[in-house]
C-alpha positions in Angstrom: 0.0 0.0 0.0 3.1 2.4 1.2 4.3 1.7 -2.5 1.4 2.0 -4.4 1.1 5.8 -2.4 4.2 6.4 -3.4 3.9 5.5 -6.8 1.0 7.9 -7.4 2.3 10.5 -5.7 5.6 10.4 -8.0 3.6 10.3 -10.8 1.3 13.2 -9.5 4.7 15.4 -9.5 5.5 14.6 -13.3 2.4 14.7 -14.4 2.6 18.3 -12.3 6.4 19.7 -13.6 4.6 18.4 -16.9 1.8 20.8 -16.9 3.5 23.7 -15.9 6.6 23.1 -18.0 4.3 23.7 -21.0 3.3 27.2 -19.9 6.3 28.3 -17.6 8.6 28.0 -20.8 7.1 30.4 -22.1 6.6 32.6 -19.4 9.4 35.6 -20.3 8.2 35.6 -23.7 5.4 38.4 -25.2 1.8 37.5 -25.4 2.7 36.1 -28.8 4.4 33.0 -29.1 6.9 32.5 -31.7 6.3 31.7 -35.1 7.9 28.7 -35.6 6.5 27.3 -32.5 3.6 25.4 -33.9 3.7 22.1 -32.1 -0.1 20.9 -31.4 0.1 18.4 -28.7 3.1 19.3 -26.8 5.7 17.4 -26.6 6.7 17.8 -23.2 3.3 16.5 -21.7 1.1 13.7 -21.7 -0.5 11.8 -25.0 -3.1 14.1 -25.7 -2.7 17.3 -24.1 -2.7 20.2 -26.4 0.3 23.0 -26.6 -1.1 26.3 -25.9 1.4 28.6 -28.0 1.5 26.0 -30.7 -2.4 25.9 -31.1 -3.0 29.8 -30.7 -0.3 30.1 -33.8 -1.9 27.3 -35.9 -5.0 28.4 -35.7 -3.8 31.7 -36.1 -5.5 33.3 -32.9 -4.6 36.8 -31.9 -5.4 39.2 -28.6 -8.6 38.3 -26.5 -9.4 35.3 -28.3 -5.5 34.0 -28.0 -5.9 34.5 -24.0 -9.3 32.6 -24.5 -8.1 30.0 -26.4 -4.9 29.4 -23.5 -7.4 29.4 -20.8 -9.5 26.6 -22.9 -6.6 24.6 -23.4 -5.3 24.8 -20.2 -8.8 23.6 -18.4 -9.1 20.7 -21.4 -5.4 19.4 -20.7 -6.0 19.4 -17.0 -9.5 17.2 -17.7 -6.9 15.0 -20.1 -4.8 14.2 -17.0 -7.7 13.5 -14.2 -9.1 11.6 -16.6 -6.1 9.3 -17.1 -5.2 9.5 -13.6 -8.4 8.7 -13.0 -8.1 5.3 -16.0 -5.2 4.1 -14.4 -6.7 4.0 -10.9 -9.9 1.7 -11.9 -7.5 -0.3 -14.4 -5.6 -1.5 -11.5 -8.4 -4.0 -10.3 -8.5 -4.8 -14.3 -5.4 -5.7 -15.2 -2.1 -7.0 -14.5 0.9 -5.5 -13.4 2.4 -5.9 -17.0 -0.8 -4.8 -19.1 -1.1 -1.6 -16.3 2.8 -0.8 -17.7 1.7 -1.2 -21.1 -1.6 0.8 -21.0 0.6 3.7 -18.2 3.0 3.6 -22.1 0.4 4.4 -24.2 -0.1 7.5 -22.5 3.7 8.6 -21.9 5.1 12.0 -22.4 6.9 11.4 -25.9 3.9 10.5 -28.1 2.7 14.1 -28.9 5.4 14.3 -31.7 4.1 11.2 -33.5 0.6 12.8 -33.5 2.1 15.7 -34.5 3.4 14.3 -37.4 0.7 12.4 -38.5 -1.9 15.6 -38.7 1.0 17.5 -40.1 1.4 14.7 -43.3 -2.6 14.6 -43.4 -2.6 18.5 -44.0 -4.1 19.2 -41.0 -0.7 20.9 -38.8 0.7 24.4 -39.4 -0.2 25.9 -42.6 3.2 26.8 -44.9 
């Protein structure tokens, strides 16, 4: 029990640094991101979680609507994580130790640039 506490609260403080890596980065930088930064699911965070610069310059959002659209992304990646917190919790009466690694994988920061790539080959990334 000790080390299954332990566990989730290691997790909890990657899953943590993860989130606010994404935004701290860019923290000294104007209200505009760069223009080459046009990842859409960010790289340094969970499968699934959206970048907010990279979005905002994709989809091309400026002033008001850019702060919107942060704040949006922000509250959809945090529902991202509960909810695959919240997965891995009830798949642990589910599964075995080795499928519970597998399916923890499937959601591993380092996935995003895949995705990435695919919308980007399917026309669907930053426009050129």
């Amino acid at each position: 029990m000790i080390l299954l506490l332990g566990s989730f609260a290691l997790m909890w403080n990657i899953v943590s640094f993860a989130q606010e890596h994404d935004h701290s980065a860019h923290a000294g930088q104007s209200k505009t991101a760069p223009a080459d930064e046009k990842d859409i699911f960010c790289p340094t965070m969970k499968t699934g979680q959206l970048c907010t610069n990279g979005t905002t310059n994709v989809l091309g959002l400026t002033g008001a609507k850019q702060e919107k659209w942060r704040e949006l992304t922000r509250k959809y990646n945090k529902a991202v994580d509960a909810a695959t917190l919240e997965l891995f919790k009830d798949a642990e009466g589910v599964l075995a130790p080795a499928q519970l690694a597998q399916l923890k994988a499937w959601f591993a920061v380092g996935l995003n640039p895949e995705i990435n790539q695919i919308l980007n080959a399917k026309g669907l990334g930053p426009k050129k």
